[in-house]
Structures are given as C-alpha cells and as structure tokens.
ROMARDO-743693 format. One line per field, with one value per residue: residue number from 1; x, y, z of N, C-alpha, C in turn. Coordinates in steps of 0.001 Angstrom, whole numbers. Example, Ala and Ser with C-alpha at 12.3 -4.5 7.8 and 13.67 -1.06 7.14 Angstrom:
nr	(1	2) .
n.X	(13190	12850) .
n.Y	(-5690	-2250) .
n.Z	(7800	7080) .
ca.X	(12300	13670) .
ca.Y	(-4500	-1060) .
ca.Z	(7800	7140) .
c.X	(13200	12900) .
c.Y	(-3300	30) .
c.Z	(7800	7870) .
//
This chain:
nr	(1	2	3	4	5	6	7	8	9	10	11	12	13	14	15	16	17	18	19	20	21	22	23	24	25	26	27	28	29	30	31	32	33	34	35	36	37	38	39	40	41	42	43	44	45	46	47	48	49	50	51	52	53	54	55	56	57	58	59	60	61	62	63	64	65	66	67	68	69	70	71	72	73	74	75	76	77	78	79	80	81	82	83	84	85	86	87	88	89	90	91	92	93	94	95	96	97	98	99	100	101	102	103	104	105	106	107	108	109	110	111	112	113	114	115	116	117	118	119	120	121	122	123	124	125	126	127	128	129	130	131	132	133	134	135	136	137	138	139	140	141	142	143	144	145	146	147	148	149	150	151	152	153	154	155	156	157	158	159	160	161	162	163	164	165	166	167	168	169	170	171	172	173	174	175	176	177	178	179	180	181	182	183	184	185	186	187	188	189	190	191	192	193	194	195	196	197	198	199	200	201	202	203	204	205	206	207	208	209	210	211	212	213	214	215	216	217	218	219	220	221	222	223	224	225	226	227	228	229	230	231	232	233	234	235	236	237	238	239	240	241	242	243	244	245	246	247	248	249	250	251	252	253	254	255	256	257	258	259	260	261	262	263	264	265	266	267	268	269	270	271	272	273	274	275	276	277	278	279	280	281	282	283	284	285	286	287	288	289	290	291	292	293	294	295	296	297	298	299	300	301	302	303	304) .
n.X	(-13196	-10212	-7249	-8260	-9992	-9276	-6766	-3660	-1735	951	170	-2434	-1474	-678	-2277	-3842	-2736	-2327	-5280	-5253	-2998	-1834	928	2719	2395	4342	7014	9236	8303	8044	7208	7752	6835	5052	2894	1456	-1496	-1252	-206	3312	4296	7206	7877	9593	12641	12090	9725	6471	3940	1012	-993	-3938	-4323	-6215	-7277	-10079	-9887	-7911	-7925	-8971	-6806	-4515	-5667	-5857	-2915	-2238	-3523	-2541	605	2457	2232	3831	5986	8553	10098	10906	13536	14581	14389	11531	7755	6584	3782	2368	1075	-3056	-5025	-8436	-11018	-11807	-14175	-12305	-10635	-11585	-10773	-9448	-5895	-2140	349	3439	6304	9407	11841	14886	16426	16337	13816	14085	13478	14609	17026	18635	18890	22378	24304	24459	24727	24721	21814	20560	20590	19616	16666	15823	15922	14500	12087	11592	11342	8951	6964	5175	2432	-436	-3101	-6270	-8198	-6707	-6296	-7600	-5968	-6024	-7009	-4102	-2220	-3627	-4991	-2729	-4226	-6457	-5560	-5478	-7080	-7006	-4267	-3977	-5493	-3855	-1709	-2328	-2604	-23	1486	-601	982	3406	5076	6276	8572	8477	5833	5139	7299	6517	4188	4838	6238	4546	2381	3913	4358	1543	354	1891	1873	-355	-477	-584	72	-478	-1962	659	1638	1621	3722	3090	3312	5504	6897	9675	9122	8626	10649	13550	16690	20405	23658	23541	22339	19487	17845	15299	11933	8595	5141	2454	154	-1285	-796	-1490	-2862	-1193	-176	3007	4485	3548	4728	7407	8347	9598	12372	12893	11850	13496	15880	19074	20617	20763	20728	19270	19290	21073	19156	17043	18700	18922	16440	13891	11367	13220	12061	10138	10131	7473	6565	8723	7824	5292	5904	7455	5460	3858	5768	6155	3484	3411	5421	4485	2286	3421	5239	3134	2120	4388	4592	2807	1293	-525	-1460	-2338	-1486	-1810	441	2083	3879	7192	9180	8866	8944	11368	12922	10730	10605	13353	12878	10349	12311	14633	13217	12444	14514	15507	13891	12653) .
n.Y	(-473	1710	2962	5640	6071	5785	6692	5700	6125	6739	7405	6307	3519	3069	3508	1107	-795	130	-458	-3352	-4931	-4095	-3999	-4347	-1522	699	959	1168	3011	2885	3603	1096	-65	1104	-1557	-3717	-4839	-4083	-1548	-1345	-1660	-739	-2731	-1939	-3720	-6441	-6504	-6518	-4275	-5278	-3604	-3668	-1402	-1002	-3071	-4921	-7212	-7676	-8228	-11129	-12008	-11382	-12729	-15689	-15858	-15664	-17658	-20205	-20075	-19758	-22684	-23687	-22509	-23460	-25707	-23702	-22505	-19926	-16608	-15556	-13364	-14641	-14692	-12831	-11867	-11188	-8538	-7442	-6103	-3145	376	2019	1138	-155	-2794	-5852	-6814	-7579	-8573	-9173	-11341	-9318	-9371	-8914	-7224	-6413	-5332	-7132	-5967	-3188	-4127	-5754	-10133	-10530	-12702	-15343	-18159	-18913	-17553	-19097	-21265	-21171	-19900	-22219	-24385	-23296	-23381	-26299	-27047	-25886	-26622	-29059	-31477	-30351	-30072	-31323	-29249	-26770	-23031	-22636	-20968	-17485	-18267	-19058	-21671	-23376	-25076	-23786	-22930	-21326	-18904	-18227	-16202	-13612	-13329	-12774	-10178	-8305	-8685	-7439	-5266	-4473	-4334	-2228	-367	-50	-1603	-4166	-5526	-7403	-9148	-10856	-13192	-13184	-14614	-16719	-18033	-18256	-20046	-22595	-22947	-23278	-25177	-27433	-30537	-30441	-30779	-33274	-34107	-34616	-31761	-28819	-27195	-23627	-20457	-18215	-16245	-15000	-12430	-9894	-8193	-8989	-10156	-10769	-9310	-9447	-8630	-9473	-11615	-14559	-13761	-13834	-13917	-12360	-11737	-14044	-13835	-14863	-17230	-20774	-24060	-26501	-26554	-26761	-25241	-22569	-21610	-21885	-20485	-18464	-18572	-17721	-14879	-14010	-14630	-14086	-14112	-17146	-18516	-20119	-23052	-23981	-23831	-24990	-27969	-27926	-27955	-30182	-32361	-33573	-31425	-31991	-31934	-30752	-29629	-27452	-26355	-24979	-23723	-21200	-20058	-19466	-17330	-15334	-14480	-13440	-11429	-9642	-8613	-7165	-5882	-3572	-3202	-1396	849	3494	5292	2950	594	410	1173	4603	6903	4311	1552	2058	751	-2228	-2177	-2919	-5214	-6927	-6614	-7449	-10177	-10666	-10512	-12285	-14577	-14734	-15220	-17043	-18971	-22374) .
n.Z	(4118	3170	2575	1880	4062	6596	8948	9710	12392	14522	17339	16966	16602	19072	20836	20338	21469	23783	24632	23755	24200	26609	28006	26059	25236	25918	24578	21921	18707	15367	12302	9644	7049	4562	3056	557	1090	4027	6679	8520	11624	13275	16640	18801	19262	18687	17628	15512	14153	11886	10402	8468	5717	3500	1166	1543	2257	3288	6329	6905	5684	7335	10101	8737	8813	11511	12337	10916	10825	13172	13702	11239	11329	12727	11209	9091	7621	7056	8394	9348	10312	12899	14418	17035	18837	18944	17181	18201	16507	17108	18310	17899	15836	13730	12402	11837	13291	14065	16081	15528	14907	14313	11233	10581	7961	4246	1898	-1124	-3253	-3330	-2573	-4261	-4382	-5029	-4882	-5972	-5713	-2838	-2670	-3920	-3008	-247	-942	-2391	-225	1774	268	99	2912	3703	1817	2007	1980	3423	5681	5800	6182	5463	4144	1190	-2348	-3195	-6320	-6908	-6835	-8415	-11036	-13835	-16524	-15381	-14691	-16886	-18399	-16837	-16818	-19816	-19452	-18423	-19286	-21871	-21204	-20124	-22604	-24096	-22054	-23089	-21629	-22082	-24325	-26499	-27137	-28442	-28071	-25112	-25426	-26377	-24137	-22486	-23482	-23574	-21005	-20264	-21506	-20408	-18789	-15920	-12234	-10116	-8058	-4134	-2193	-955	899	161	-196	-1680	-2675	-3313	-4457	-4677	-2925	-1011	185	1975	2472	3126	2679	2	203	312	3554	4730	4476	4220	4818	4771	3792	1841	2095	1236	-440	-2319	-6389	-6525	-8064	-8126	-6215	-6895	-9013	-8050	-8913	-11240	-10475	-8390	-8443	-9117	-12524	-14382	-12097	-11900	-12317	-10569	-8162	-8825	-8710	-5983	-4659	-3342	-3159	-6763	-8848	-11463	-15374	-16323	-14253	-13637	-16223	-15958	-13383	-15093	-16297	-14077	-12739	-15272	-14956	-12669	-12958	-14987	-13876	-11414	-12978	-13501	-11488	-10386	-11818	-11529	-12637	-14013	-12384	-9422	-5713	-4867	-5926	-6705	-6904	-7318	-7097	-7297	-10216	-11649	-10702	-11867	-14884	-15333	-14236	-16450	-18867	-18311	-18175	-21359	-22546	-22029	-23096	-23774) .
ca.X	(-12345	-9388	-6484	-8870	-10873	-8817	-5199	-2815	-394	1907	-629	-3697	-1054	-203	-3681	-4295	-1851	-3119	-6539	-5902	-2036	-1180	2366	3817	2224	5365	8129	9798	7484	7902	6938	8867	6890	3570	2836	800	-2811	-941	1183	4106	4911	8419	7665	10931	14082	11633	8263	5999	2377	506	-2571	-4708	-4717	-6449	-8003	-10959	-9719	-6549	-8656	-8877	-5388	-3986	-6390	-5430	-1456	-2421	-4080	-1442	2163	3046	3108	5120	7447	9211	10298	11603	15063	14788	13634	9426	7134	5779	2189	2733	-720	-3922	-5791	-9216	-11965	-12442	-14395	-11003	-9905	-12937	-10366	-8255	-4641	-1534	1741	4571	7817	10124	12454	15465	16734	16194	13277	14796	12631	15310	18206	18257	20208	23285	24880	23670	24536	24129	20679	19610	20361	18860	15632	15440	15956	12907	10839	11896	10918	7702	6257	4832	1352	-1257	-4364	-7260	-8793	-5800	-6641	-7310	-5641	-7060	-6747	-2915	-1839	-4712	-3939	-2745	-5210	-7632	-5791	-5314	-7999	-6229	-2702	-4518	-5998	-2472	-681	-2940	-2375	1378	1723	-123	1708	5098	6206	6568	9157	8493	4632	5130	8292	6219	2976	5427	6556	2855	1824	4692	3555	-160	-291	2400	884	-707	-392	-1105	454	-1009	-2240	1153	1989	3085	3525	1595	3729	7040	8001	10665	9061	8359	11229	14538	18082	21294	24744	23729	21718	18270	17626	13856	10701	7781	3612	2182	-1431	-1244	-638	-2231	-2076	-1692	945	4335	4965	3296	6361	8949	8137	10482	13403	13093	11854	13691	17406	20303	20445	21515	20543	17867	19368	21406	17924	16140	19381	19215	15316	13924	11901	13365	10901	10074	10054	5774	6475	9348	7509	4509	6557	7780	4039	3805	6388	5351	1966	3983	6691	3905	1215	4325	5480	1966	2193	5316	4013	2060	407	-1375	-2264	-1465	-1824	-1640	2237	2567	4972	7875	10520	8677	9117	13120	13169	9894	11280	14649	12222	10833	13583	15176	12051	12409	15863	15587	12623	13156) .
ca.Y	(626	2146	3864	7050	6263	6126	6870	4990	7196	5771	7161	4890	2161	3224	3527	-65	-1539	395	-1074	-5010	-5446	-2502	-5029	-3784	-190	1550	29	2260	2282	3924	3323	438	87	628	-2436	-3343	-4539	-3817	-759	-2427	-331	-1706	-2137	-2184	-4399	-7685	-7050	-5913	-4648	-5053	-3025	-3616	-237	-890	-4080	-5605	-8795	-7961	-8529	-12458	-12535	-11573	-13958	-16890	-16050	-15727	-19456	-21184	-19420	-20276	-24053	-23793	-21182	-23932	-25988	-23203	-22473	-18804	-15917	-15127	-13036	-15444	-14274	-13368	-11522	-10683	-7131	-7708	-4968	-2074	931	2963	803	-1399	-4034	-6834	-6131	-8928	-8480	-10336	-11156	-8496	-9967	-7822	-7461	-5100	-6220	-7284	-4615	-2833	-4706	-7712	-11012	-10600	-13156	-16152	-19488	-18572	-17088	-19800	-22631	-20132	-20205	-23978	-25274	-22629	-24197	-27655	-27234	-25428	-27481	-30301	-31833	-29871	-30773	-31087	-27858	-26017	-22477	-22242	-19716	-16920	-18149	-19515	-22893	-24218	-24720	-22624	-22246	-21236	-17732	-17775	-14855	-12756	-13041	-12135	-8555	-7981	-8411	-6241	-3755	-3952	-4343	-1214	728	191	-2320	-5415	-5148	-8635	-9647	-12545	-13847	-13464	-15456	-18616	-18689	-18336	-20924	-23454	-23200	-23197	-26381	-28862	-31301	-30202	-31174	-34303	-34600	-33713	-30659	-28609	-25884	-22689	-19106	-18110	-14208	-14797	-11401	-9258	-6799	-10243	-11751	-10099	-9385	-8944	-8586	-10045	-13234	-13968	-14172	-14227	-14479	-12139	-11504	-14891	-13864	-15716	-18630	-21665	-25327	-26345	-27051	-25896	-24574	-21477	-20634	-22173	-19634	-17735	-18914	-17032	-13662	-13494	-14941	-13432	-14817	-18061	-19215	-21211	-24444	-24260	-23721	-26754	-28682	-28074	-27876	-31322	-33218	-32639	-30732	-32652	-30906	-30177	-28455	-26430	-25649	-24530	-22827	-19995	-19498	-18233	-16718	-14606	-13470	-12195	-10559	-8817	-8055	-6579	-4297	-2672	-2225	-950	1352	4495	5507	1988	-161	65	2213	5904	6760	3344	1180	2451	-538	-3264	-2842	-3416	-6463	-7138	-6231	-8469	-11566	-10431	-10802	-13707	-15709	-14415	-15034	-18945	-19568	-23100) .
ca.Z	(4564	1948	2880	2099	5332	7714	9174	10693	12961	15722	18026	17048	17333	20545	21619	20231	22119	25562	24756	23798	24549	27748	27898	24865	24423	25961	23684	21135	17868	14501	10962	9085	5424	3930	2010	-683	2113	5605	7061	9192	12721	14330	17886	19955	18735	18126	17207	14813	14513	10996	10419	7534	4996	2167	551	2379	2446	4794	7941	7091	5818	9017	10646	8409	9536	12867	13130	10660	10936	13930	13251	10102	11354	13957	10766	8041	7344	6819	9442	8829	11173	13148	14829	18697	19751	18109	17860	17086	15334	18026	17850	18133	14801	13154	11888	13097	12988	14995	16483	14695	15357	13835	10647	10172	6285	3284	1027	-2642	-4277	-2787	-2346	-4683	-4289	-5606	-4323	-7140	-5511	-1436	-2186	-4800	-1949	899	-1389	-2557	823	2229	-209	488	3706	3199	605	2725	2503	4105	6061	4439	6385	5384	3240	-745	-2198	-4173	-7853	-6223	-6472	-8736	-12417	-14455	-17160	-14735	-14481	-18697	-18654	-16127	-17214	-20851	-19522	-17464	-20534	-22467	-20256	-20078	-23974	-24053	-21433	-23341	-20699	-22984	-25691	-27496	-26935	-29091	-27292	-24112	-25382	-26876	-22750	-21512	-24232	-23451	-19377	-19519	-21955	-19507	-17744	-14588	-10575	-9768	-6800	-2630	-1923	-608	1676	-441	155	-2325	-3181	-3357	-5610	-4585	-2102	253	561	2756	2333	3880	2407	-1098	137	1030	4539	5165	4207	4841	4491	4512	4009	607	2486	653	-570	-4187	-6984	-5661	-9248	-7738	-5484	-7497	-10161	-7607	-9448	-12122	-9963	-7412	-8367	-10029	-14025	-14444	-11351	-11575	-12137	-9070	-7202	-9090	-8240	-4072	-4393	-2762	-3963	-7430	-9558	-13218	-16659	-16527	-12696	-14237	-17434	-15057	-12572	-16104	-16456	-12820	-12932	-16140	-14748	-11611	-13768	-15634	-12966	-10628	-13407	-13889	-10150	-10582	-13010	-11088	-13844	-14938	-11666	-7648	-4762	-4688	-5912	-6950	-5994	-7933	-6770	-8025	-11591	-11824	-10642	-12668	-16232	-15129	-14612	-17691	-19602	-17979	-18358	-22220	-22887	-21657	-23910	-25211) .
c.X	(-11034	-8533	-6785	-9666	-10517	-7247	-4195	-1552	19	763	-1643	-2645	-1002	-1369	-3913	-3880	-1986	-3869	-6316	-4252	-1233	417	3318	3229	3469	6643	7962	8768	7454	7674	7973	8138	5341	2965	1520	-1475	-2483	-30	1949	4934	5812	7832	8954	11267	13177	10326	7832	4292	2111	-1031	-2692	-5215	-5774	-7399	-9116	-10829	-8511	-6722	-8452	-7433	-4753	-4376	-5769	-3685	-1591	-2647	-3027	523	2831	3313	3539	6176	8684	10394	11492	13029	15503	13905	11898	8824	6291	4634	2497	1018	-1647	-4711	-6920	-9890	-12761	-12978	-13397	-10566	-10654	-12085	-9557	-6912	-3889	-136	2292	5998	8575	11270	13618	16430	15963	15366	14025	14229	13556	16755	18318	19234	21182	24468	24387	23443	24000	22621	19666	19202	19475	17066	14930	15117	14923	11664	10337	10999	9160	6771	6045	3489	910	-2275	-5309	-8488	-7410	-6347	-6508	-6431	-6556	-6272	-5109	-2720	-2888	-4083	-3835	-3543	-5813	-7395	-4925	-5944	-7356	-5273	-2734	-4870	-4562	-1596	-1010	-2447	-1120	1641	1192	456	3039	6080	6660	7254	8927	7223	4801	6254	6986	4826	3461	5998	4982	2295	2775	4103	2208	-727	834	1087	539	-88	-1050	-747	-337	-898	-640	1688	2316	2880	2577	1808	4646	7581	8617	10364	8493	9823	13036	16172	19339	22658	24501	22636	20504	18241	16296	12711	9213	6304	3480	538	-1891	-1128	-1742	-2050	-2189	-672	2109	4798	4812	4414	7497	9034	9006	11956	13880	12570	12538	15581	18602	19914	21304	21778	19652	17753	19584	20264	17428	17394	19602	17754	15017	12002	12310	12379	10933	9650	8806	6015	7453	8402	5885	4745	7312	6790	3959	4430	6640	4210	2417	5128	5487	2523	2678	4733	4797	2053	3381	5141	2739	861	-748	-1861	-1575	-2210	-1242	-61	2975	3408	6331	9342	10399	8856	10255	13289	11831	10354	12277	13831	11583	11717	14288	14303	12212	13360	16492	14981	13360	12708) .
c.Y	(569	2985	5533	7240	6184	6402	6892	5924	6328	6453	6531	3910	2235	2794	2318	-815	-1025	-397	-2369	-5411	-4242	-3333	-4380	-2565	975	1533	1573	1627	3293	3054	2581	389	161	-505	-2422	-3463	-3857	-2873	-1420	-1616	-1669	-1478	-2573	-2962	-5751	-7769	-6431	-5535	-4331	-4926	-3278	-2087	-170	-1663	-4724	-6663	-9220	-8398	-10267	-12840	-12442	-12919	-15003	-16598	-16145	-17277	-20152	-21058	-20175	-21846	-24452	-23544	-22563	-24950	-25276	-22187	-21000	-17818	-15433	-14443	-13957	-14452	-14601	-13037	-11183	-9433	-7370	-6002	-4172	-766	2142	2614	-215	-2562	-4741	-6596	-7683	-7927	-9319	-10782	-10207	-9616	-8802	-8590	-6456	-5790	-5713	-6070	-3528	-2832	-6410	-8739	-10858	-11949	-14998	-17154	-19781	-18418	-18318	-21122	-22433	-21179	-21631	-24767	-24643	-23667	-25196	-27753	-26774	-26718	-29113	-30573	-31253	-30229	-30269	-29657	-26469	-25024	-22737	-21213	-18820	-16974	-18977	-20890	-23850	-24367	-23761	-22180	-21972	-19635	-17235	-16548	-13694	-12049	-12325	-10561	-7922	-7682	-7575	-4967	-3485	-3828	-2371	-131	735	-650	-3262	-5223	-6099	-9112	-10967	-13706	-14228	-14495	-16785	-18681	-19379	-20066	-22412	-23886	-23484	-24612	-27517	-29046	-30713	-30994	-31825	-35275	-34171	-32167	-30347	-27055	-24938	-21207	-18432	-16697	-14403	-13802	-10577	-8422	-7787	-11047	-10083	-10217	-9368	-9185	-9573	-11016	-13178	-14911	-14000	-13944	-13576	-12222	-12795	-14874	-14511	-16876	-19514	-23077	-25219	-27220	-26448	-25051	-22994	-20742	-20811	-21133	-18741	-17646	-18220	-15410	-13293	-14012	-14034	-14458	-15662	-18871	-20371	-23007	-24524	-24313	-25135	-27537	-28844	-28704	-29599	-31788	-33007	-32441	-31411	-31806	-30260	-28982	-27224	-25263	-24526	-23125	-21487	-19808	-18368	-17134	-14901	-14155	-13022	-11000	-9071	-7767	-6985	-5593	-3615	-2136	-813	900	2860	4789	4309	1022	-212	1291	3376	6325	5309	2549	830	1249	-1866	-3726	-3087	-4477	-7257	-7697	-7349	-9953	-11743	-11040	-11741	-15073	-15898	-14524	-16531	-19836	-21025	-23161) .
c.Z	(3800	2958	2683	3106	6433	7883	9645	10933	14131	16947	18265	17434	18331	21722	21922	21207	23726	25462	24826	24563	25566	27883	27054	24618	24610	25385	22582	19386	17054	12884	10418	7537	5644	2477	706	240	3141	5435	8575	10102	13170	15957	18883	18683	17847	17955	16072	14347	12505	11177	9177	7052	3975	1751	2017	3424	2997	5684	8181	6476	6949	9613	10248	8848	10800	13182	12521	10577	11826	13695	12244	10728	11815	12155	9330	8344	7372	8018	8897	10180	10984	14414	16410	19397	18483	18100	17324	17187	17254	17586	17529	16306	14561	12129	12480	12819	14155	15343	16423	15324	14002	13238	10117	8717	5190	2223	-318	-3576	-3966	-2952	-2849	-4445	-5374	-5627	-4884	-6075	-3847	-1548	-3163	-3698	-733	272	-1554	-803	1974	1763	-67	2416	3638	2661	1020	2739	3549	4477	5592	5266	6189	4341	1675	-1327	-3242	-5965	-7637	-6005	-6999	-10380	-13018	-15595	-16690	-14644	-16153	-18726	-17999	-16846	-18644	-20725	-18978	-18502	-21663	-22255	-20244	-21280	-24391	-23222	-21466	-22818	-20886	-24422	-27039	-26865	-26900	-28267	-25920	-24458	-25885	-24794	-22415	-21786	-23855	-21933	-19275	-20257	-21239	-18938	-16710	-13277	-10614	-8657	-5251	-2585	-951	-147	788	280	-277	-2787	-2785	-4782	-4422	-3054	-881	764	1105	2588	2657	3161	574	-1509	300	2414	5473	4067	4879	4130	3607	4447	2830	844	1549	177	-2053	-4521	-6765	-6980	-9063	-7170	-6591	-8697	-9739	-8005	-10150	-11684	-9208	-7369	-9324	-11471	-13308	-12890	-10715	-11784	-10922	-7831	-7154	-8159	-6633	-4198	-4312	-2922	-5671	-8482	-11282	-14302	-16386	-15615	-13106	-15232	-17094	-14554	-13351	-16056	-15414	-12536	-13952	-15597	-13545	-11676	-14008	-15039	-11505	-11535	-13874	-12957	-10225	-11205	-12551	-11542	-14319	-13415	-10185	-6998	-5231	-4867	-6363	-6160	-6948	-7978	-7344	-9487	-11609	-12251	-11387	-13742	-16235	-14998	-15855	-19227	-19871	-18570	-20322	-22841	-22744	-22020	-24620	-26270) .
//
C-alpha cells in the first residue's frame, strides 16, 4: 500500500483512535508533516500519531520503535518521540501505525543549526550517549552500520545519477573523498546502538541549536561511523572538530575517515531526493537539497 491507495485525513485518525485508543480520540488533532514513509498527526499539546504512507516496510519500522525506543529514550540527552500506544492493522486502516510522544522544534531541512559550537556539543553528547553496545537480538540495519564497501555499488548509481542531473560540480573531487573513506580500516569494535538517518529533515531545532532527535525506524547496531557522518551534514562549517572533540569515546583517524564516506552517500542520495525531478515522493522533497549541496561541499572543501 502507496500513498496512491489510500488517504490519510484527520478523520481516519480520529476513527483509529475511537477503535484501538477511545482515551485519546477527543484531543485536538491536525496535520504536523508528511515524511518521507510516515504522515505525522499532532494529537493535543503532547502526542503524536504516525501512520505509515508509502514504503512497505514502514509497518515494521514503527514496530521495531515501538519494542526498542522506549528503553533508550530514558538515557539520551536530547528530546525523541518516545512510543506511548500501539495501533495495530484494522480493516478501517490495514497497517500498524503508534502514538508517540510529541517533540517540539523546527526540522533543520528547515531551520538549520546555526548556532556552531551549542549544536556541535548538543549532537556529540546525543551520540555519546546513544552509541552503547547493543544486545545481541538488537535490529540490523538496512545496508546501515555494516562496512562501507558493501554500499560501494549504491553510492556508485547515486552518484551517477547526481553527476548527471547537474547536482555535482567536481565528480572527481567527490570520488578522491569516497576513495579515501571506503579504503580506511574498518569496525572492529562491538556492535553499537546508532540511529541509523541522521540528515537534516530528522533532527530538530530551536533558536539556532539542535534540540531533538526524531524517526528512529533506522534504528540499528553497527559502526558508529554511520551517525557520526552527522558532523559533516548536519553542523555549521568548521564544526566538526568541536563535535569529534566533545564526542566520547574519542573517534580514531579510520572512524573519521569512514564517517566522510557516510556522510557523502547521504549528501548525495538527499540531494536527488531533494531534486523532484530525479528521485522521491510525488513533489519531492524540495528542503532537503540545501543542506545536501552544503554537506557536499563541506565534505569537498576538507578533502585531505
């Protein structure tokens, strides 16, 4: 089921929420974003319901936030919808859908950090916490947190694709980064907690800084190089020492030289999205390239 088969209006939610949760169906409830799997209804001051639009494979992302969120959440530094109820697959609405806790803040796709050294310490000290040995039934991710030559082929058709749709000004610049990241050493440390989509249109803002953290359906364990790649997407220039320098434990040349790779194939797969015309939902998602292009760049401009 595709966002061409069905169609989420504040009355199905409403309905939903008679049928599995009658508690919260009378609460004030209106459209807050349509993301890239889930559309995201506010319900009153502190909640939030995510329905699954689109991709197949929303139904078990929910799910997997639903079973592991909550016992992270109690630990991290920054606000996250944490998982309050569950909706499962009725004939009213044949998929599973949750009710969150409501995170107030302006996603960066939006409203980026401006605010260099506040949002670099914000970030580091998320991660820091985060990034803890996971149990060994803890999720994989998809393609996320494994090495990075493994998504060489990918990041190859992605960059095809942006090279020809104009969106890469220096190819060659960008394949001496790729090439510098994908031959460090690998992870050879415990499997560790990450997010697993830390670009721009996940992560929350307020007056400059970042102050949360959302859509953990990427959740997964791995090499932390995966998130930390956030350094270079998601900070003002020239902030990415100050990150390494809070970030705990501290990250060694390979995990750095890693963490530009990732970084690069989310630069370049975000400004296709970005990009209407060449890869995304219906209208695109016109916000994402900006801050794309600017990682981009950054990543391209720091080349050693």
């Amino acid at each position: 089921m595709t966002h061409t088969e069905i169609e989420i209006t504040a009355e199905l939610v409403r309905e939903l929420l008679r049928d599995q949760h009658p508690d919260l169906a009378d609460r004030p409830l209106r459209l807050g974003a349509r993301g890239w799997d889930n559309q995201l209804w506010r319900l009153g001051d502190d909640l939030a319901v995510r329905l699954p639009w689109a991709t197949p494979s929303a139904d078990e992302l929910l799910r997997k936030e639903h079973t592991w969120v909550p016992g992270l959440a109690p630990r991290l530094p920054l606000e996250i919808p944490v998982p309050q109820r569950l909706g499962e697959p009725s004939e009213r609405f044949p998929r599973l859908w949750i009710v969150t806790t409501w995170v107030p803040g302006t996603p960066a796709d939006h409203a980026p950090a401006t605010r260099a050294e506040e949002s670099a310490d914000a970030l580091a000290r998320f991660l820091t916490a985060l990034h803890r040995p996971a149990p060994d039934d803890a999720p994989v991710g998809r393609g996320r947190g494994g090495p990075l030559a493994d998504s060489a082929e990918g990041f190859a058709r992605h960059l095809a694709s942006a090279v020809e749709a104009g969106l890469v000004p220096d190819p060659d610049a960008v394949h001496a980064v790729w090439e510098d990241a994908v031959t460090a050493p690998g992870w050879t440390g415990p499997a560790l907690w990450l997010h697993g989509d830390l670009h721009a249109a996940n992560i929350l803002t307020a007056d400059g800084v970042i102050r949360g953290v959302i859509d953990f359906g990427d959740l997964c364990v791995g090499d932390p190089a995966c998130d930390l790649a956030a350094a270079w997407t998601l900070l003002p220039d020239g902030a990415a020492d100050r990150f390494y320098s809070t970030y705990e434990p501290a990250a060694d040349a390979a995990t750095r030289r890693r963490a530009r790779g990732w970084a690069l194939m989310r630069a370049v797969v975000c400004m296709l999205i970005g990009d209407a015309g060449v890869h995304g939902r219906p209208g695109g998602k016109p916000t994402w390239g900006p801050p794309a292009r600017a990682a981009l760049q950054r990543l391209v401009a720091t080349a050693v």
